[in-house]
C-alpha positions as CSV (number, residue, x, y, z in Angstrom):
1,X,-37.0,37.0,10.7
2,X,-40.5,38.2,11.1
3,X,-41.4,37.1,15.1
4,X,-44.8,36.3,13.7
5,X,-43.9,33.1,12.0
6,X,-42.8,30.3,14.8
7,X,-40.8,27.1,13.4
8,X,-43.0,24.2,14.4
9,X,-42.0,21.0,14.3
10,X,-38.6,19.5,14.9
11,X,-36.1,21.2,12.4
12,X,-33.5,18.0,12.9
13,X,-36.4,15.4,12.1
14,X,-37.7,17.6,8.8
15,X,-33.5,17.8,8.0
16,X,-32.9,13.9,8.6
17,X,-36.6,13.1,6.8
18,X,-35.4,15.1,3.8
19,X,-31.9,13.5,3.6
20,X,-33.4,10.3,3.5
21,X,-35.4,10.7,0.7
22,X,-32.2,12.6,-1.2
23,X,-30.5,9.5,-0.5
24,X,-32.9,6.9,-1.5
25,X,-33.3,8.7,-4.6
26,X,-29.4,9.7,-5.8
27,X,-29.0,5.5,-4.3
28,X,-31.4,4.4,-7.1
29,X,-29.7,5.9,-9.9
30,X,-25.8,5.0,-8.3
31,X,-26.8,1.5,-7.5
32,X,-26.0,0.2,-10.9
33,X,-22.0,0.7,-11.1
34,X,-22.2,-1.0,-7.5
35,X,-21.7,2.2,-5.1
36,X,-24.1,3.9,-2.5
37,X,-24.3,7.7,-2.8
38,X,-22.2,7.9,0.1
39,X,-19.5,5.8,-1.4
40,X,-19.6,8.0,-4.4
41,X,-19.5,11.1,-2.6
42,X,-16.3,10.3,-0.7
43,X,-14.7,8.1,-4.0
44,X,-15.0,11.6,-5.8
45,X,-13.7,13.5,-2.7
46,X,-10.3,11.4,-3.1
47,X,-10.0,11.4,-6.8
48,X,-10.4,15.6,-6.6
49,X,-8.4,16.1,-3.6
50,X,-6.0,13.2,-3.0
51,X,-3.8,11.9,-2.1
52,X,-5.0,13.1,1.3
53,X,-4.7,12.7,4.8
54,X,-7.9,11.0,6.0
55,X,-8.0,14.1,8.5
56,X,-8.0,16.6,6.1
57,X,-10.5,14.4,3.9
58,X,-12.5,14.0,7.2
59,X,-12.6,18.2,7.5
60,X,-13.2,18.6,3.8
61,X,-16.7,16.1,4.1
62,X,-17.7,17.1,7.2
63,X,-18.0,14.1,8.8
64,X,-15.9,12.8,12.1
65,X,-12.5,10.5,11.6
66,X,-14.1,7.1,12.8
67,X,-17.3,7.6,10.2
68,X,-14.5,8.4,7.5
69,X,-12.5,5.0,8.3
70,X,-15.8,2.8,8.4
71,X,-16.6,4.5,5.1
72,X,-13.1,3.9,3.1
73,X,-13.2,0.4,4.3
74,X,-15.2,-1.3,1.7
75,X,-13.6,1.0,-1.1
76,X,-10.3,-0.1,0.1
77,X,-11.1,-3.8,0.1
78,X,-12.7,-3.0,-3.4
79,X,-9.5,-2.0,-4.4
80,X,-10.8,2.1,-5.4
81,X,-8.9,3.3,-2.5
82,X,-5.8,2.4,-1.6
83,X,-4.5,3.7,2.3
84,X,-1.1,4.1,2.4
85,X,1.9,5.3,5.0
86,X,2.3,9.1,4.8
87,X,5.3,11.3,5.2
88,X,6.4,10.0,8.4
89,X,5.5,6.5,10.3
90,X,2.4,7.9,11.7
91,X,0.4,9.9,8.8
92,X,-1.5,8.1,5.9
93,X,-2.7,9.6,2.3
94,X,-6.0,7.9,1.0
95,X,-5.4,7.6,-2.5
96,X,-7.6,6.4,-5.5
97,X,-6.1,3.8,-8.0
98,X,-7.0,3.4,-11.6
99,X,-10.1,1.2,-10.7
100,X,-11.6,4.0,-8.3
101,X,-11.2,7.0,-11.1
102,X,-12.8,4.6,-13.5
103,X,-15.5,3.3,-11.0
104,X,-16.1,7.6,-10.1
105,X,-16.6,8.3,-13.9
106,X,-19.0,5.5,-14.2
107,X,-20.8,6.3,-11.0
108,X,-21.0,10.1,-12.0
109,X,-23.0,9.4,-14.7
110,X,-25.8,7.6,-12.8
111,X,-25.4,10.4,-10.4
112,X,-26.1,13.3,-12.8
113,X,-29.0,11.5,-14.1
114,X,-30.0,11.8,-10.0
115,X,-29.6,15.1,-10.1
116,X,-31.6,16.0,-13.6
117,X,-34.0,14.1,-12.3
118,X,-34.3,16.2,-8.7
119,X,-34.1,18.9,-10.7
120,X,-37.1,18.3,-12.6
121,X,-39.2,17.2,-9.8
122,X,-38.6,20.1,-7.3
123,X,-37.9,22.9,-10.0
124,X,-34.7,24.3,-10.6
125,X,-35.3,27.9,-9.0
126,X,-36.0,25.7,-6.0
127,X,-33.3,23.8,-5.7
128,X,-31.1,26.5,-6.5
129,X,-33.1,28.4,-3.4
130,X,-32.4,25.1,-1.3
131,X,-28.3,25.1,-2.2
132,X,-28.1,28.8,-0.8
133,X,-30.3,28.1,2.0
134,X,-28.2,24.8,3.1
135,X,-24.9,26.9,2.1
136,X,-26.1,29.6,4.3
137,X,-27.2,27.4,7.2
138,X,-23.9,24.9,6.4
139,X,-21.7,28.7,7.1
140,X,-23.9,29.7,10.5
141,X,-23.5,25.8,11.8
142,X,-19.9,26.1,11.3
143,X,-19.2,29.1,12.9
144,X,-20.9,28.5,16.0
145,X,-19.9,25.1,16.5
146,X,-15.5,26.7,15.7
147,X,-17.0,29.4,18.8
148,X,-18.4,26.6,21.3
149,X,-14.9,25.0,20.6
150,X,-13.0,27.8,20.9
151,X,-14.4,29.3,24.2
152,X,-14.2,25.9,26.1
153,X,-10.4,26.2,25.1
154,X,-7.8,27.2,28.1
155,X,-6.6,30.1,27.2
């Protein structure tokens, strides 16, 4: 990084400022089949990946286990999601039923349209510049967050 250029401002305000926006915009075009953008997102995390532990679902999204279970809540009481025992009397799988693969079809329409439209506002190059940037800093984040872990482990 050339030392000349100084990040000003507050990276986590620009980050959280910019995810708001995302979200008010992929909301707008979701809204119609009845789901937020964050209710899609994990609705198609299930349908790809489940039946899954909500641990494992939790690591795959990024997102801690108490967020995950405030999240599956109102899919659950929906009837998308269905939570049911696991192998053993203490594991559960998060499943989706019929209703949830045919609410995440409907949904991933409005949310294509969201994404054509982002496309066509910020530019494709860009956003394709803005998915290897967020991959990139996504990988960095990761690793040293696994290394703070691991060195305040007994060892």
């Amino acid at each position: 990084m050339n030392s000349a250029l100084k990040p000003q401002g507050c990276t986590n305000l620009k980050l959280r400022q910019l995810t708001r926006l995302a979200t008010r915009h992929y909301d707008q075009y979701v809204a119609a089949t009845g789901l937020k953008n964050t209710q899609y997102a994990l609705l198609s995390h299930v349908v790809g990946l489940g039946p899954i532990e909500p641990g494992e679902l939790a690591r795959r999204m990024q997102m801690d286990a108490s967020t995950l279970t405030r999240n599956l809540q109102p899919l659950s009481a929906q009837g998308l999601l269905e939570v049911r025992a696991g192998k053993d009397a203490r594991s559960r799988l998060v499943e989706a039923t019929d209703a949830g693969r045919a609410k995440k079809i409907e949904a991933q329409r409005g949310w294509k349209a969201a994404q054509l439209a982002l496309n066509e506002r910020l530019g494709a190059d860009r956003v394709v510049a803005l998915h290897e940037l967020l991959d990139f800093c996504i990988g960095c984040l990761d690793e040293s967050v696994d290394q703070a872990v691991a060195a305040d482990q007994p060892g």
